[in-house]
BALO-518296 format. One record per residue (C-alpha): x, y, z; residue number from 1. Coordinates in nm, 2 decimals, always signed. Layout:
# BALO-518296
     east    north       up   num
        X        Y        Z   NUM
...
//
This chain:
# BALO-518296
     east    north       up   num
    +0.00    +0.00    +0.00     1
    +0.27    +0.23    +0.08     2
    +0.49    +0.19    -0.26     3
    +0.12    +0.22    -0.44     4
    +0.04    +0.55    -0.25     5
    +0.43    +0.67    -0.34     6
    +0.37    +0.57    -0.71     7
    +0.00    +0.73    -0.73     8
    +0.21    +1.06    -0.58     9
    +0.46    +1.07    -0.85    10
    +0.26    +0.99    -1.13    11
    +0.07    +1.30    -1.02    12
    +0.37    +1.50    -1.00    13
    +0.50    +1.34    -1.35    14
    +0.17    +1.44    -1.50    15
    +0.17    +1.81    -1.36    16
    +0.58    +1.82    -1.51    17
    +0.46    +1.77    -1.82    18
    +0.21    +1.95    -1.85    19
    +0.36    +2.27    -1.69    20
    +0.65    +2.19    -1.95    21
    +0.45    +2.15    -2.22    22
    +0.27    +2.51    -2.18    23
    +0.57    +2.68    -2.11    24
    +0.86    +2.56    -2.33    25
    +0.77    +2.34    -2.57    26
    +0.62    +2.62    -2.83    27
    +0.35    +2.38    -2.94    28
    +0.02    +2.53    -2.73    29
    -0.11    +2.39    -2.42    30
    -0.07    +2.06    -2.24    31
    -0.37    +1.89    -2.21    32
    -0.47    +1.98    -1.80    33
    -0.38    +2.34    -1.94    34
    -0.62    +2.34    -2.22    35
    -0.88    +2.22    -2.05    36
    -0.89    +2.42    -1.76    37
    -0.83    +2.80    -1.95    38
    -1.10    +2.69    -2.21    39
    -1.38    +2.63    -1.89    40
    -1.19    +2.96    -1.78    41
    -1.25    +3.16    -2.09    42
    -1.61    +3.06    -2.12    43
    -1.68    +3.15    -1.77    44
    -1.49    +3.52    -1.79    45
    -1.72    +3.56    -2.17    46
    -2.04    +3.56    -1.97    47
    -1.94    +3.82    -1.78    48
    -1.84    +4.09    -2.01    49
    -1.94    +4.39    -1.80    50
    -1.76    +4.30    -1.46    51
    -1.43    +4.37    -1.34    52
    -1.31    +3.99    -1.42    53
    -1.32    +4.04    -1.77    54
    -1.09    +4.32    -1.76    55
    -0.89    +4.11    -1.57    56
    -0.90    +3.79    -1.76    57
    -0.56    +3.77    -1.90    58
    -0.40    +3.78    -1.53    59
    -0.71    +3.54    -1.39    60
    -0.58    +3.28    -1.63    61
    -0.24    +3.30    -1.55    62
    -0.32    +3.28    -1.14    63
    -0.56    +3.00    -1.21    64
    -0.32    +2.78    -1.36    65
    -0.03    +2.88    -1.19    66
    -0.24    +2.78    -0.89    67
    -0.34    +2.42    -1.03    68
    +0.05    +2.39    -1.10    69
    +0.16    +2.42    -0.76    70
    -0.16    +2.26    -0.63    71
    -0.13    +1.94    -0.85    72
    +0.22    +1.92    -0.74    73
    +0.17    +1.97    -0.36    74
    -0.08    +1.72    -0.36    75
    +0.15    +1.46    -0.54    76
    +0.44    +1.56    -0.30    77
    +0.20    +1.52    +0.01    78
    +0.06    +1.18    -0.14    79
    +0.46    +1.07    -0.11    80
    +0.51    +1.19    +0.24    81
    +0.18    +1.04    +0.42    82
    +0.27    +0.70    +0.24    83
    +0.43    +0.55    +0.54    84
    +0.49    +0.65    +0.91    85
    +0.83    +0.68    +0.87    86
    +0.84    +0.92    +0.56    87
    +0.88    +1.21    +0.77    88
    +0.99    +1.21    +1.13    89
    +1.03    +1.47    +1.43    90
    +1.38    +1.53    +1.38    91
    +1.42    +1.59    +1.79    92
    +1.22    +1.30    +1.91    93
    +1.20    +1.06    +1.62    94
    +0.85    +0.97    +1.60    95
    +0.63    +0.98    +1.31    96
    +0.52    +1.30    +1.19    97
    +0.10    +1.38    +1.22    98
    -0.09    +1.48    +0.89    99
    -0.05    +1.90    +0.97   100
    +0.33    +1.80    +1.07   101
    +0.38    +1.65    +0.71   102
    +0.21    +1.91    +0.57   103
    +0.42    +2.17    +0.71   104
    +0.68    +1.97    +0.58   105
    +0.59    +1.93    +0.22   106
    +0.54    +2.30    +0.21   107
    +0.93    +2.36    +0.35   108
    +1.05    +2.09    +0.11   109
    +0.91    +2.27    -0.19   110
    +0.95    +2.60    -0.12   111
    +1.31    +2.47    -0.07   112
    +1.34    +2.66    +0.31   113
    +1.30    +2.38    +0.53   114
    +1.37    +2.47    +0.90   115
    +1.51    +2.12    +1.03   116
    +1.26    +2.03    +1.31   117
    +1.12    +1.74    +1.06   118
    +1.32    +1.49    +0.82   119
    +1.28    +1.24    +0.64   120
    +1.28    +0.92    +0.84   121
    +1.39    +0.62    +0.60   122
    +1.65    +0.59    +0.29   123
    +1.37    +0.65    +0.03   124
    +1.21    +0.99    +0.20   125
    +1.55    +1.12    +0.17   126
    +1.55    +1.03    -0.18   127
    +1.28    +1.18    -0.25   128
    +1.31    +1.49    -0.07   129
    +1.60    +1.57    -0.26   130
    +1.44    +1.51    -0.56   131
    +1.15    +1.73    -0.47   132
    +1.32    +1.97    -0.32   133
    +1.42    +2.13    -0.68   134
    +1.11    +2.05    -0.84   135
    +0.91    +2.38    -0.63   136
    +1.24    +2.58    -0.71   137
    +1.22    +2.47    -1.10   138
    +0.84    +2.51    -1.14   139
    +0.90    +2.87    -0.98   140
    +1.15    +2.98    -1.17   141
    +1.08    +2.88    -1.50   142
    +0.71    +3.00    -1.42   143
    +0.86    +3.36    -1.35   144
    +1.05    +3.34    -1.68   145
    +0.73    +3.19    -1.89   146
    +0.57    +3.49    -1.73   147
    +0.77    +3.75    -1.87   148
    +0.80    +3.61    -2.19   149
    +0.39    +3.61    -2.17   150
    +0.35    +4.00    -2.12   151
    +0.59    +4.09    -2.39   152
    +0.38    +3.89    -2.67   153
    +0.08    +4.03    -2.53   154
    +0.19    +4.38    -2.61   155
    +0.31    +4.29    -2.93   156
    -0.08    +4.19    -2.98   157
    -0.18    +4.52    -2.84   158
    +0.06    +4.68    -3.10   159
    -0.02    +4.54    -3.39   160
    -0.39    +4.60    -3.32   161
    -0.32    +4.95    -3.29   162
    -0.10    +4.99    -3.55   163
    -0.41    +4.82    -3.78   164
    -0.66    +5.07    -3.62   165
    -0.47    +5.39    -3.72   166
    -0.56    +5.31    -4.06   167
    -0.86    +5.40    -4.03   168
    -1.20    +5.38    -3.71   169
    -1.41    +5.16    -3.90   170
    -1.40    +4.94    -4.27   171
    -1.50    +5.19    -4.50   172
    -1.17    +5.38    -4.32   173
    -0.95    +5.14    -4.40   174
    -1.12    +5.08    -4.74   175
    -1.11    +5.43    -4.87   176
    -0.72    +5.47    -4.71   177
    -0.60    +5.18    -4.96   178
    -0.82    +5.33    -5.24   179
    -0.66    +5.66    -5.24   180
    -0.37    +5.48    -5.38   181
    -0.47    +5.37    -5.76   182
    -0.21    +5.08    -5.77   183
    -0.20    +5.02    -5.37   184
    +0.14    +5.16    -5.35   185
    +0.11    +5.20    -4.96   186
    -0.04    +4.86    -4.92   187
    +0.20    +4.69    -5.17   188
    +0.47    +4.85    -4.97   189
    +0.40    +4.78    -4.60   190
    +0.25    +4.45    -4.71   191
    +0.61    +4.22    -4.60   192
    +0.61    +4.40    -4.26   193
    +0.27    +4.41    -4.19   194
    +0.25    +3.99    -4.28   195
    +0.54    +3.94    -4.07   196
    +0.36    +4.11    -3.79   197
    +0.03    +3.92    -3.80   198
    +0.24    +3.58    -3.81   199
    +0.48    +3.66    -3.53   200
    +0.15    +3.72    -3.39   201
    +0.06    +3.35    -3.49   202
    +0.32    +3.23    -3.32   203
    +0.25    +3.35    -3.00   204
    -0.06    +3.15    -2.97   205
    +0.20    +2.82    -3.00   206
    +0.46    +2.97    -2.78   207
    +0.24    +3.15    -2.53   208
    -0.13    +3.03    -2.56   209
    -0.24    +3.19    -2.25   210
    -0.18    +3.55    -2.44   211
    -0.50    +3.47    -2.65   212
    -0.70    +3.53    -2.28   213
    -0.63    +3.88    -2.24   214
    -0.95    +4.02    -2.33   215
    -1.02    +4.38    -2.36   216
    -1.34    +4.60    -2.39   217
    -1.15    +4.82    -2.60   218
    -1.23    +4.74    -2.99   219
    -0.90    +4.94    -3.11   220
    -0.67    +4.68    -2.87   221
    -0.85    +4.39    -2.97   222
    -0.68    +4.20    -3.18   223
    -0.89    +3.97    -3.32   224
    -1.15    +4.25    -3.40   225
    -0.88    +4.44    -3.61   226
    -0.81    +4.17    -3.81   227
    -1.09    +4.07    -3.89   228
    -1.16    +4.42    -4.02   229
    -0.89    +4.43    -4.22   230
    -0.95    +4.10    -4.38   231
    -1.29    +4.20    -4.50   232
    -1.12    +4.50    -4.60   233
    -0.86    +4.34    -4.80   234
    -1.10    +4.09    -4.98   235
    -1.32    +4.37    -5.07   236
    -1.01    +4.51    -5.21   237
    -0.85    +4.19    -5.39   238
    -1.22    +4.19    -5.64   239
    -1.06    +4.51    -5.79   240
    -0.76    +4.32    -5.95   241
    -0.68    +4.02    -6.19   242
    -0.50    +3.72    -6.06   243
    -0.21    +3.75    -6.26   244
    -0.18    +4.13    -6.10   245
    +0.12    +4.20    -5.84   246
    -0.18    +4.38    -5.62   247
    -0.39    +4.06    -5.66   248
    -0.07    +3.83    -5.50   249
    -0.01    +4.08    -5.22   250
    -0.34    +4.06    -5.09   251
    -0.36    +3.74    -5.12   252
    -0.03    +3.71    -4.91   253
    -0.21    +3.91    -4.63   254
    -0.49    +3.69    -4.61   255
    -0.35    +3.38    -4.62   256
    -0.11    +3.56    -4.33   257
    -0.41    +3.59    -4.17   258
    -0.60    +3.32    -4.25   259
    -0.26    +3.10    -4.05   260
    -0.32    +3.30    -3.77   261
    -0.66    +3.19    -3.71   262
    -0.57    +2.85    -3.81   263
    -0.34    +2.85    -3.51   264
    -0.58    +2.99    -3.25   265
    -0.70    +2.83    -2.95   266
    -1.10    +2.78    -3.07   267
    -1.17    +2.62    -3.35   268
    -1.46    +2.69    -3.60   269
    -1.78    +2.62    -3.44   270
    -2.12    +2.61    -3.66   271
    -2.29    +2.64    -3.41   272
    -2.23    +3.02    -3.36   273
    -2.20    +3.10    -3.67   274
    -2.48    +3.27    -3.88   275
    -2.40    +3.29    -4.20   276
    -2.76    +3.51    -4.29   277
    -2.64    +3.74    -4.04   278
    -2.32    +3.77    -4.17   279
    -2.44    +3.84    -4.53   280
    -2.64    +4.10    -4.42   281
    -2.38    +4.32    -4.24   282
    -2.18    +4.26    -4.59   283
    -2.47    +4.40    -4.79   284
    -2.32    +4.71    -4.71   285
    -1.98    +4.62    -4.99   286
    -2.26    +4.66    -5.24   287
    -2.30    +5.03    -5.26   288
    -1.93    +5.00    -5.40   289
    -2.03    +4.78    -5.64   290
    -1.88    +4.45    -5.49   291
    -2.10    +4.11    -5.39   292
    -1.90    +3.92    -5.15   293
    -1.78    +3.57    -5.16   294
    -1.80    +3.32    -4.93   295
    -1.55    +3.18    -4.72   296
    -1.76    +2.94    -4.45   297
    -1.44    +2.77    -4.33   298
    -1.25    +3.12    -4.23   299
    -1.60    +3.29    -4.14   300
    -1.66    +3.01    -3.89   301
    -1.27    +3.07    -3.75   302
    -1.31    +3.42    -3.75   303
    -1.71    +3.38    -3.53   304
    -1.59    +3.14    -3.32   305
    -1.23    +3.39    -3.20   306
    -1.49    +3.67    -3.20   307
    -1.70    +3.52    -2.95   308
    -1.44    +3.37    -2.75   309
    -1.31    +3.74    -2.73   310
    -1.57    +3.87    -2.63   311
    -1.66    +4.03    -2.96   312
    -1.90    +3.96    -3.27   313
    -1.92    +4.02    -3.61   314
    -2.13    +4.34    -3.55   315
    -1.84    +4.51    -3.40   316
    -1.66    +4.42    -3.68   317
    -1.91    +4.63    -3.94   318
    -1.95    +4.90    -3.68   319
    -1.94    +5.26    -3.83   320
    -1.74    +5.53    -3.71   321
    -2.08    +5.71    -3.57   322
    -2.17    +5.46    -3.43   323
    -1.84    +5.40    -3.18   324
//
């Protein structure tokens, strides 16, 4: 019974290892405990738009599962040292430690600042204390330096939306500010940088999936809102030109740029929220410049579903300047 209770408490520590890993230095999105628990997260912070917590969200989700880090590890570590009488002893006395005494101690062994009054009381504890004792000091550490990493690419998402929304307050902004240029000659010239922008932005969402939870009230520093602007823009735009055209192939560079980056988002497309009646109607309004416009259901149900996640819909998307 002991060596089962010692195994169960590793396994759980192995499991909360690679998971933690996983999320933070791997580059490939969340571990599976992760995931989980920031999606229930996400859909709990969406139905509250209008309270504090949703201004908050980014920082909830990284307390919450820093939390169920060190919780899932603490409660593997304190699995190990209840396993036997003689995992953890008085160090005065001798005698087994009680359950608060062992508690105390597990705290002290991961935190790495154990006092001395309890130690471990057979040839395996020891073991295993010394094991564990740079697992707290790992987790902490690399946490700290995940951390940082997190708020940079979050204001790279906050830049690029604002760089995106100083072209203009609404689509038919951004539209006519393309237009003025007969060939694009602004577009066709910001169009490397501006790609490379939207998929370091991608990237982030691999490397640091927990920057897609920062949520914002504010439509210019929304991210997914801007680009999702600028792609109906730039599809409006790409009718105007023959595919053989330089113009034609720049555009489409922009939107496949984009089209990646919702590829590699957290939700994917769910038909469920998507309306596509709804979403004809709002583009009824491309016709008064002569353009009818064409369907994309598979990016149109990427783009709803990273909307709504966000806290954001297609309407805000096709609001007008006035209207803001």
């Amino acid at each position: 019974m002991e060596s089962l209770q010692i195994l169960a408490g590793i396994a759980v520590i192995v499991l909360t290892f690679l998971d933690f890993f996983h999320t933070t230095l791997s580059g490939n999105g969340f571990g599976f405990i992760s995931r989980e628990l920031n999606r229930l997260l996400n859909r709990l912070i969406i139905q509250n738009r209008d309270r504090t917590i949703f201004r908050y969200s980014g920082l909830t989700h990284l307390l919450v599962t820093t939390f169920v880090w060190l919780a899932l590890l603490f409660c593997g570590t304190f699995l190990i040292f209840t396993a036997g009488e003689n995992m953890v002893v008085n160090s005065t006395t001798f005698l087994p430690a009680t359950t608060s005494e062992r508690f105390y101690f597990t705290s002290y062994v991961l935190s790495t600042l154990g006092i001395g009054n309890m130690i471990p009381g057979n040839e395996t504890s020891e073991i295993l204390t010394g094991i564990l004792s740079f697992s707290g000091f790992i987790l902490i550490t690399t946490g700290l330096t995940y951390l940082l990493s997190v708020v940079q690419a979050v204001l790279s998402k906050k830049e690029l939306a604002f760089f995106i929304s100083t072209l203009g307050n609404d689509v038919e902004e951004i539209y006519f500010f393309f237009k003025k240029d007969d060939n694009l000659d602004g577009l066709m010239a910001d169009a490397n940088d501006l790609r490379k922008q939207i998929l370091s932005n991608a990237s982030s969402y691999l490397a640091f999936p927990i920057t897609n939870y920062f949520l914002t009230k504010n439509r210019k520093s929304a991210l997914i809102v801007q680009l999702a602007i600028l792609s109906e823009v730039l599809m409006v735009l790409r009718m105007d030109w023959e595919e053989d055209s330089p113009q034609y192939a720049k555009l489409c560079t922009l939107i496949n740029a984009i089209e990646k980056y919702l590829n590699l988002g957290l939700e994917g497309p769910n038909k469920d929220l998507h309306n596509n009646d709804k979403l004809n109607t709002l583009r009824s309004f491309w016709q008064k410049y002569g353009h009818t416009f064409k369907k994309n259901t598979e990016m149109d149900r990427r783009f709803t579903s990273s909307l709504y996640y966000a806290g954001w819909d297609w309407e805000e998307v096709y609001k007008m300047k006035e209207q803001l």
